[in-house]
Structures are given as structure tokens and as C-alpha cells.
N, C-alpha and C positions, 0 to 999 in steps of 0.2 A: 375444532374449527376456530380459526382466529375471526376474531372478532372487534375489527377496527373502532378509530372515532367514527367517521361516519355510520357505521351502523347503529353506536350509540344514540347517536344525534340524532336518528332516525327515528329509534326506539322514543328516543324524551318527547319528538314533537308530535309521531300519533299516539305518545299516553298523555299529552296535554291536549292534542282533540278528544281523546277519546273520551278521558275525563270529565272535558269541560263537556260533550256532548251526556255523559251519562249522568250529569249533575244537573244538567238543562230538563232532562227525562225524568228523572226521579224526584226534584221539585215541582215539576210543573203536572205530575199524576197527583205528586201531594197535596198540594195545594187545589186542584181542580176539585180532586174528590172529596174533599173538607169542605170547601164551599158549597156544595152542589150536596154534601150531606147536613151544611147547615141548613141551606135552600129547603131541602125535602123537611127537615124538624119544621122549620117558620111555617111550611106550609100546610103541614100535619095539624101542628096546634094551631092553627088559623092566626100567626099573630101578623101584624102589620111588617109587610117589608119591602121593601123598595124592588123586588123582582129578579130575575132571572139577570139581566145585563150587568145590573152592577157586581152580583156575585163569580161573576164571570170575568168581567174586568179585573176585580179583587186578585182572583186567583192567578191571570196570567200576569199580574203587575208583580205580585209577591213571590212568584214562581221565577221568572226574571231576574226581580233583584236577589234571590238565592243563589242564583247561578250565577250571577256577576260575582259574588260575594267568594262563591267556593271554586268558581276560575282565578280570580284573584289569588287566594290563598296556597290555590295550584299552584299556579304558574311560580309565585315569588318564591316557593318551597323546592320548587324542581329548581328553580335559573341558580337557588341559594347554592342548593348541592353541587350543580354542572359548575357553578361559579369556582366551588370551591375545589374541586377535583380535578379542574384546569388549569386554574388559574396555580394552583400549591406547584405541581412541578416546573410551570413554564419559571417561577420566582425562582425556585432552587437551582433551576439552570444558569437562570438569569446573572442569581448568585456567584454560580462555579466560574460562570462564563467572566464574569468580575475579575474575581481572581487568577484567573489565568490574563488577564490583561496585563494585571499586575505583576506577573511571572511571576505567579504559584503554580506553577504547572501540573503538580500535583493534586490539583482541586479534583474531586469529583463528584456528580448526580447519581442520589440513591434512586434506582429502575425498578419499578416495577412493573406487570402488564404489559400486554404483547400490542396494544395499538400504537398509533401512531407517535403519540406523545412519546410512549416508553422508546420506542423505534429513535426518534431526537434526542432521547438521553444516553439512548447507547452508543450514538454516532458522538455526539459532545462527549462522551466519556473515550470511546476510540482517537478523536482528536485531541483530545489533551493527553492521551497516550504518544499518539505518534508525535506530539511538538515536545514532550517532555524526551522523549529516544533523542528526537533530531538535537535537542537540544544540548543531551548528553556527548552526541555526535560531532557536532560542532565543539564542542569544549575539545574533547580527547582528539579532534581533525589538527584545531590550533594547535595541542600540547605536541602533538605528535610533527606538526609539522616543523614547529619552534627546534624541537629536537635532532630532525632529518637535518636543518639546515647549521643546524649548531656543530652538528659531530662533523664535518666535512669543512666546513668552514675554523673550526678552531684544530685541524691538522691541516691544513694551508695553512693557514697563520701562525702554527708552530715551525714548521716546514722553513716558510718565506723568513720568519725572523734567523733561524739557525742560518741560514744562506745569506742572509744580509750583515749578519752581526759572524762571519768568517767561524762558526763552530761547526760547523759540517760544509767541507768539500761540494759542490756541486756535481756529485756523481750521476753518470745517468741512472741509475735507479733510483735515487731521492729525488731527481726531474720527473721520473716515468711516475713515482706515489704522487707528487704535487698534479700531475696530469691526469690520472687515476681518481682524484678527489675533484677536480674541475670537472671530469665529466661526470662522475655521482651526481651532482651538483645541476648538472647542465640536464641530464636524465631526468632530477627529479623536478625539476622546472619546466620540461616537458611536456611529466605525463600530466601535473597539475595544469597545465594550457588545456591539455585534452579535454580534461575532466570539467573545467571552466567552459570549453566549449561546446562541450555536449551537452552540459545543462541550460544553454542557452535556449532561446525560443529558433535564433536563425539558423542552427542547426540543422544540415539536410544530408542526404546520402544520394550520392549519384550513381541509381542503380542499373543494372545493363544487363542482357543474357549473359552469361558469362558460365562457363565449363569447369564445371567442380575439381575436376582429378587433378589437371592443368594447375588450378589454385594453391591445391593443397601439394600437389610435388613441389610447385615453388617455394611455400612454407618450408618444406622439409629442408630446401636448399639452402635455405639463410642462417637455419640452422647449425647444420650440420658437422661444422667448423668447430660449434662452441662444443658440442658434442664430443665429437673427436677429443678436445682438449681435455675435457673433465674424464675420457673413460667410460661414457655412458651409452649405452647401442639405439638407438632408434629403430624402431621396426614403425614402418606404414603398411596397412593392409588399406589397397586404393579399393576403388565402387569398381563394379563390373560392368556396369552401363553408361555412355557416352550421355550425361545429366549435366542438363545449365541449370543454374539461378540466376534468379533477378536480383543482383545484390550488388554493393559498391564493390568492386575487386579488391582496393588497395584497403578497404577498411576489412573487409576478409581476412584479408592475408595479415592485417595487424591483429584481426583475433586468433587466426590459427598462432602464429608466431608468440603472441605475450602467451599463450596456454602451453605451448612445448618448452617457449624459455620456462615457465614456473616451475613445469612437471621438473626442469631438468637440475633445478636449484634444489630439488628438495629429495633428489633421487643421488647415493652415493655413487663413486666409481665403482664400477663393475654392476651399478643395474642397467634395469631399461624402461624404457619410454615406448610407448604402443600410442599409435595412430588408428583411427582407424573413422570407416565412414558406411554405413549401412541405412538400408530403407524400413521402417518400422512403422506396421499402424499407419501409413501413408503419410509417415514424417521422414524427412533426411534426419539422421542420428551420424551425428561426429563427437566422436567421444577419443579423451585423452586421457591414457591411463601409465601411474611408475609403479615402483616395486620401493617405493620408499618409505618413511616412518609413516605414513596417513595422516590422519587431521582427524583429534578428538571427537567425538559424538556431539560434544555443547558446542563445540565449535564450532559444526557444520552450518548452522545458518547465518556466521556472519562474514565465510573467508570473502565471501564479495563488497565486503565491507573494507571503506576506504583506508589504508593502514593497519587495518586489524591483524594480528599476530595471534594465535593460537598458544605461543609459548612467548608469553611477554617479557621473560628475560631476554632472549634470542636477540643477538643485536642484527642489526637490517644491514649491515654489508653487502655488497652485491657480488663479495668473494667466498661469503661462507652460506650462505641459503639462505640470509636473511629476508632480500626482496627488498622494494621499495613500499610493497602494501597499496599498489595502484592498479597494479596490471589487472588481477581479476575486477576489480571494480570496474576500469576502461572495459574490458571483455563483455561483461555483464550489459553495461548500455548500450556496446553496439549491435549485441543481439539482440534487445527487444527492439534496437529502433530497425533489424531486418523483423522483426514481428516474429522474433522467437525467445523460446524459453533456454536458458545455464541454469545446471543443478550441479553439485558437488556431493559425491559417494566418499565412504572411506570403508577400506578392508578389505585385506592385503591392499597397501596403498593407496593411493587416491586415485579416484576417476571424476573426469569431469565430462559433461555431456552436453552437447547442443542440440535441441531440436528446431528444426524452422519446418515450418506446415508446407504442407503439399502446393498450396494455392502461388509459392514460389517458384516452383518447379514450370523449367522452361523444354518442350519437345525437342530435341537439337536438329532435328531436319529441318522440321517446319518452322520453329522458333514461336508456337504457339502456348501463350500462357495457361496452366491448370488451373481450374476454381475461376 
């Protein structure tokens, strides 16, 4: 049974009534019964004594100041302990908490105990975890972005000098690479808008009934092209029933779309790309699966991570499967901000999976919401 502060606290202050009540009790029998046995001696041996009342008074005066004395001694003994047993971790947090201002983000509060206190250590211990991640996050965001715009920008500028300074012809295919690297460029500036903007607070999605199948053929449509060109087959397996959501269409159709572009960068010629969309457990599951190398085991919980590579040699080309290292992460926000979950599988290839809960799901006759 856990056993919080408050039940402690409870504990200390009826064992300081109860104390001081049982110290009240146990001096004042004391003291009555000595007096009242001095009383019966005085009166035995006939000696002169001032009577009944005063040995009486005696005894509830002395009986009294006992209990004052060993409530006192109580209380200062219990507040010393509770003092110190509360007050020791709130300081070492206090402490950690210091240094993490200082960005030591590695500080952390030794935890013990399952009440409340320990409960504030393990959170202050969890957040100086996650600001140390983010923090690492942010370093390798900048490295990596520093890098994205280096490699694109110093083949322009090798490019542009060769054509300016008359060492290379202006052939259309040394126009078509300098074109090729502006839109890298322009792509990845982009998807960082996206990403800038969905982490904003004014962020909203303009969601509408709107007819899943329909969606997702258009998805497949936009595609399909790049497909053709690389070699690689798409199959869609559509839903058998006429199903709306409540969702932004166009921010849909950018999640379907960056997840079949991804599958199709990482899938050789001659695989394939599998679509598909089924009901599960009273979830919509759309899941996107290649036949390509897959994505490591440690890997798995960071490919929605902003630039993260799995094979950090692998250059980010957008002609050899490198990626830009956005797309799943754009992916990733706009399904929880439809109030769903992306998970990434690997073996044979990768699968990636959406679920969005029932309570989305639109009747398409009636156009009545579920949940």
C-alpha cells in the first residue's frame, strides 16, 4: 500500500495528540495518587496538615506542568524529525534544480520513497532528462541544419562560379543541377516553415467530414509519377466501406504523401510500396509498408526525429534515399494534432502505422459524429 505525505502527516499529528493526551493521563494518576497517598500517611499518623484541597491542587498543578513539559519535548522531537526528513530532499532538489539553471543539465535528485516528495524528485529528475535530450536535440538540429544548407549552397556556388568565370559551358544539364540544388534548398526551407509552424500555439487544422478512400487515391495520385520513375510498384489495398473523418483534407493528404514519398526513397527498383487502410479494435489503421533495407532496432524510436539518420554516413540527397530528415517528424505532428498515434515497425522492411480513434469516424449518410 502506498503510503503518501499526507497520511504521514496524519500519522505525526494524532501521535502528538495522542501523546500529549497519554502524558496528560499518566501524570495526572501520578501525581493524584502520591498525593492522596501522602494525604492518607498525614492522616494515619495524625500529623498536622493543611487538608484535602491543597493536596489536590498539588497534584493537578504538578500533573499539568508534566504534561506541558513532555508535550513540549514531544512536539520539538517529532517537528525536529518531520523538519528534517522534509526539508533534506526539498534542499537537494533545490540544489539539482540550481544547477540545471546553470545548464548542468546533468544534475540529478537522489529518490527515495514512494510519497509525494519522492514523486517531485522523479519528475525533477524526468525534466532534467528531457531538457538535457532536447538540448542535445537542439545542438545536432543546428549541426545538422548548418550542414543541409552548406552542402547545396557550396554546389551553387561552385556551379555559379564555373559559369561565371567561362570554365564550364552553360549546358542545360549544369542549369538543370544548379535548379536541382535551389529546389533542395527551397524544399528544405519549407519543411522547416512547417515545423516552425506547428510548433506554434496558432496552429489549427481545419477539420471537415471528409471521405477516406477519395483521400487516399489522391495520395496515391501524386505519387505515382515519382514511382513510375524509380521502378518501384505501389499497391493500395483501399477500405471496403464508404468512411469519412473529421480531419484537414490537405494536411492528410501531406501525411499520406511524405509517408509513401519516404517508403519510396528507401525502397530499391524493382520493390514495392503497400498501402493499405483497415479497421482495428475500433481504430482506422493506415499503415505503409516497402521491401526495403528497414530501419535498425535502436533506431526505431528516433526515425520521427527531426534529421535523424539511422546510417549517419548516408548523405541526405534527395536522389540517393537520403531524405531531408523532416518528413516523418512533419508526419508525426500532424497526426497527433488529428488526435492520433505513428509507430514505426521494422522486418522485412519498414512499416509505418496510423491510428486515429473511432471518436473521428464520420457516418457518411447521415454525417453523424462517433463517440
Amino acid at each position: 500500500m502506498k503510503r503518501g505525505l499526507r497520511y504521514r502527516l496524519s500519522l505525526v499529528m494524532i501521535g502528538v495528540v495522542c501523546g500529549t493526551l497519554l502524558i496528560a493521563g499518566i501524570s495526572a494518576m501520578a501525581e493524584i495518587h502520591y498525593h492522596f497517598g501522602m494525604y492518607q500517611e498525614q492522616f494515619e499518623t495524625g500529623q498536622q496538615q493543611p487538608g484535602l484541597n491543597k493536596h489536590l491542587e498539588q497534584a493537578l498543578l504538578q500533573s499539568i506542568g508534566w504534561t506541558m513539559l513532555g508535550a513540549v519535548i514531544l512536539a520539538v522531537a517529532i517537528s525536529l524529525y518531520m523538519a528534517k526528513r522534509l526539508s533534506s530532499p526539498l534542499s537537494e532538489m533545490k540544489r539539482a534544480a540550481e544547477r540545471m539553471t546553470l545548464g548542468m543539465l546533468d544534475a540529478r535528485t537522489a529518490v527515495d520513497g514512494t510519497d509525494e516528495i519522492a514523486e517531485l524528485g522523479r519528475t525533477l529528475n524526468h525534466l532534467a532528462a528531457q531538457l538535457q535530450r532536447q538540448e542535445q536535440l537542439r545542438v545536432t538540429m543546428t549541426q545538422d541544419i548548418a550542414h543541409e544548407l552548406r552542402t547545396p549552397l557550396a554546389i551553387l556556388k561552385s556551379h555559379l562560379q564555373a559559369l561565371h568565370e567561362r570554365i564550364w559551358e552553360p549546358t542545360p544539364e549544369r542549369i538543370r543541377a544548379c535548379y536541382e540544388e535551389s529546389e533542395r534548398l527551397a524544399s528544405l526551407v519549407a519543411d522547416l516553415e512547417q515545423l516552425t509552424l506547428m510548433d506554434s500555439p496558432q496552429f489549427r487544422l481545419h477539420r471537415e467530414p471528409e471521405p477516406l478512400t477519395p483521400i487516399l487515391h489522391q495520395s496515391v495520385e501524386l505519387v505515382t509519377a515519382a514511382f513510375l520513375q524509380k521502378g518501384v510498384a505501389l499497391e493500395y489495398e483501399p477500405l471496403d466501406s464508404d468512411m469519412r473523418l473529421l480531419i484537414d483534407r490537405d494536411r492528410f493528404i501531406q501525411i499520406i504523401v511524405n509517408l509513401l514519398s519516404n517508403a519510396l526513397k528507401f525502397t530499391p527498383a524493382g520493390g514495392t510500396v503497400y498501402l493499405s487502410s483497415t479497421v482495428q479494435n475500433g481504430d482506422i489503421v493506415i499503415a505503409v509498408r516497402d521491401t526495403g533495407p528497414g530501419v535498425p532496432e535502436d533506431a526505431l524510436p528516433y526515425v520521427f526525429e527531426r534529421f535523424y539518420r539511422a546510417d549517419k554516413s548516408r548523405s541526405r540527397n534527395f536522389t540517393d534515399g537520403g531524405g531531408g530528415g523532416i518528413g516523418l517528424t512533419i508526419v508525426k505532428k500532424l497526426v497527433e494534432a488529428h488526435e492520433g498515434t505513428v509507430t514505426a515497425e521494422s522486418g522485412p522492411g519498414t512499416t509505418v502505422c496510423i491510428r486515429l480513434p473511432l471518436k473521428i469516424m464520420v457516418d457518411a449518410p447521415s454525417g453523424n459524429l462517433h463517440g
